[in-house]
C-alpha positions as CSV (number, residue, x, y, z in Angstrom):
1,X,33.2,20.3,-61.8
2,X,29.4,20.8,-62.0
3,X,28.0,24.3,-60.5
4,X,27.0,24.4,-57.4
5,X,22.9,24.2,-57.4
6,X,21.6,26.4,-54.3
7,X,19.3,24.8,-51.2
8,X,16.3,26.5,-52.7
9,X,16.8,24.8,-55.9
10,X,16.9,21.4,-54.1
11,X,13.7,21.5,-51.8
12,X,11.0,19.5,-52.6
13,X,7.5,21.1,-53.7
14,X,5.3,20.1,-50.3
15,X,5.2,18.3,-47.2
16,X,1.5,17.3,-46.6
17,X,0.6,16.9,-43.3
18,X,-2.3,15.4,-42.3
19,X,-4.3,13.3,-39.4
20,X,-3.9,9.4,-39.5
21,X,-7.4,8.9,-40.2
22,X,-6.9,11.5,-43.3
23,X,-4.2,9.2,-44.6
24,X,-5.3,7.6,-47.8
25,X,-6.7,11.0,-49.1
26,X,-3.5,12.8,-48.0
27,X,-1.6,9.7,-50.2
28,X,-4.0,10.7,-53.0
29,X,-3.5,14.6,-52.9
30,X,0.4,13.7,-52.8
31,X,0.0,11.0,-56.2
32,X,-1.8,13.9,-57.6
33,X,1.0,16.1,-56.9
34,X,3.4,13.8,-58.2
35,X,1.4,13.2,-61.2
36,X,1.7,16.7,-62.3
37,X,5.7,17.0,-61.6
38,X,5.6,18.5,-58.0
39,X,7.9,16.3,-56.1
40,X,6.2,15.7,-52.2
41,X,7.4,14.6,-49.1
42,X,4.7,12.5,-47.1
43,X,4.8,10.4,-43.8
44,X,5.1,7.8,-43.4
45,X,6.5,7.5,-46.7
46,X,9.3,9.5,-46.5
47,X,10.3,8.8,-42.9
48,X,14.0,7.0,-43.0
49,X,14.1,3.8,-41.0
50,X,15.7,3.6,-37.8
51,X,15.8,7.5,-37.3
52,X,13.7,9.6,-34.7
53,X,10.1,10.2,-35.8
54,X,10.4,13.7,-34.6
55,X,13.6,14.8,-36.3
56,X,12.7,13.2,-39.2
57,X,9.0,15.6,-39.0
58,X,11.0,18.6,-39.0
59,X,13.6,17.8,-42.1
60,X,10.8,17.0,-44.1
61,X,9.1,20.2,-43.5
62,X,12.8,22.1,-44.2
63,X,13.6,20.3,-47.3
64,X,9.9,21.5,-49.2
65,X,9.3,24.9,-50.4
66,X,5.7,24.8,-49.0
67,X,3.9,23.3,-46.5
68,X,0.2,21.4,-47.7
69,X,-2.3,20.8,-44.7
70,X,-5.1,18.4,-45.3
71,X,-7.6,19.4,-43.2
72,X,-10.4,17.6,-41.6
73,X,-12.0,17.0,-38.4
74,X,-9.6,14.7,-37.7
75,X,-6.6,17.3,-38.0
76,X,-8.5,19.7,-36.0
77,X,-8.4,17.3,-33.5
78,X,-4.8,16.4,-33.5
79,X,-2.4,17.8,-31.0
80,X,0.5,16.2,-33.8
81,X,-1.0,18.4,-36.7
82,X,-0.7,21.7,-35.1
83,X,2.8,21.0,-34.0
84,X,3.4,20.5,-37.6
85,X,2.0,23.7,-38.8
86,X,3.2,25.6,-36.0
87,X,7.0,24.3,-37.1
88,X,6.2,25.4,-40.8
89,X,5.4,28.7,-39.6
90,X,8.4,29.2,-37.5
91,X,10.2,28.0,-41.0
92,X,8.8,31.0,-43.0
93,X,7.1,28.1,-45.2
94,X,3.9,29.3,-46.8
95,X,1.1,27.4,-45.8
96,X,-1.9,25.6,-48.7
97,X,-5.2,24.4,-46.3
98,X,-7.1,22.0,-48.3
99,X,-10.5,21.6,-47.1
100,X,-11.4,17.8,-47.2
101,X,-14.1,18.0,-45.5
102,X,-16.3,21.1,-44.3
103,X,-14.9,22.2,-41.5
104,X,-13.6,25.1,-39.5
105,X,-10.1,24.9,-38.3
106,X,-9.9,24.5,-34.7
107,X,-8.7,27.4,-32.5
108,X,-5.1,26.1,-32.1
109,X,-4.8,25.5,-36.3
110,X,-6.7,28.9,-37.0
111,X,-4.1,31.0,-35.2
112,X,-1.7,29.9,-37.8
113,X,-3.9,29.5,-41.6
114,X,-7.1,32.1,-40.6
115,X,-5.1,34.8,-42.9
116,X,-4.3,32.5,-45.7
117,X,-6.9,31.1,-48.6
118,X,-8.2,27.7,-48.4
119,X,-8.9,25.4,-50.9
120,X,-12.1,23.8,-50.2
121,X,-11.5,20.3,-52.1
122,X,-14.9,18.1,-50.4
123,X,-17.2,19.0,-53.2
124,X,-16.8,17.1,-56.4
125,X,-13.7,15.2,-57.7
126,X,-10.3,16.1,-56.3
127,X,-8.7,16.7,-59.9
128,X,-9.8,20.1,-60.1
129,X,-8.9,21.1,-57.1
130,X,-5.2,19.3,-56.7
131,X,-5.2,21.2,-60.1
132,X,-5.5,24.6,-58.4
133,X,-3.0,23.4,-55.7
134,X,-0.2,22.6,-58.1
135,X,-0.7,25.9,-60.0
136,X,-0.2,28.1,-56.6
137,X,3.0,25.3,-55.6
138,X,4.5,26.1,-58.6
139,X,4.2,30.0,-58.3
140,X,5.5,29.6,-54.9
141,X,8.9,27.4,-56.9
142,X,9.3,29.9,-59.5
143,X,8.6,26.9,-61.8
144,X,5.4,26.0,-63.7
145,X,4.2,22.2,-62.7
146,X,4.9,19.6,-65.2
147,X,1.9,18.9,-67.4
148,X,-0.8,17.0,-66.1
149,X,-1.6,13.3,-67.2
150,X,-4.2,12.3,-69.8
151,X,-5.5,9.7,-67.6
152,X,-8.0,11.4,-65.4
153,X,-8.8,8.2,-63.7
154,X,-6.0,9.2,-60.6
155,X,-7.9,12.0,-59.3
């Protein structure tokens, strides 16, 4: 019989939360992840068919080991984003803000990421900076990110 492997051992590296009208660049910042060996889990994406938006929200945020919030006007502005991160905080789950565009986090966001660093990722190509993302994932899963693709072209 194989050993037992324990829960921490079977999260996934990130949810990524992020506003609708952030979607394509929260796909990217997920690819990017994935490209570098940090398994993520991404709505809708990951959502299972037929079951509850809501409860499927909240067991994508408890199967990751971190919680990744793209954030954008257009997060600061939804009332579904800071549910999110609100949950992820009640879960203990460490929190990665990545800046997409130059903003300041609204009110109800900054009560929950103003004591964390943010990774401001709306200057210059996203490589570097989903670079500097997977490094601080895999510290926070014990476990240094696969190496990162020759073909630059992703980022």
């Amino acid at each position: 019989m194989p050993p037992k492997r324990s829960k921490q051992a079977l999260l996934l590296s990130a949810f990524i939360s992020h506003a609708k009208a952030d979607a394509k660049k929260a796909q990217e910042i997920a690819a990017s992840l994935e490209a570098r060996g940090l398994k993520c889990w991404i709505a809708p994406r990951d959502v299972r068919a037929g079951r509850s938006y809501g409860d499927e929200i909240i067991r994508g945020i408890e199967s990751t080991k971190a919680f990744v919030l793209v954030l954008s006007k257009a997060s600061n502005d939804s009332a579904f984003v800071a549910r999110e991160v609100e949950r992820a905080v009640s879960k203990k789950k460490p929190i990665f803000a990545v800046r997409v565009t130059n903003v300041e986090p609204s009110p109800s966001l900054e009560l929950f990421i103003s004591g964390t660093q943010w990774i401001d990722a709306f200057g210059g190509k996203l490589g570097p900076h989903i670079d500097r993302l997977a490094s601080l994932l895999g510290e926070e899963g014990e476990a240094e990110p696969a190496d990162r693709p020759e073909d630059e072209d992703n980022d």
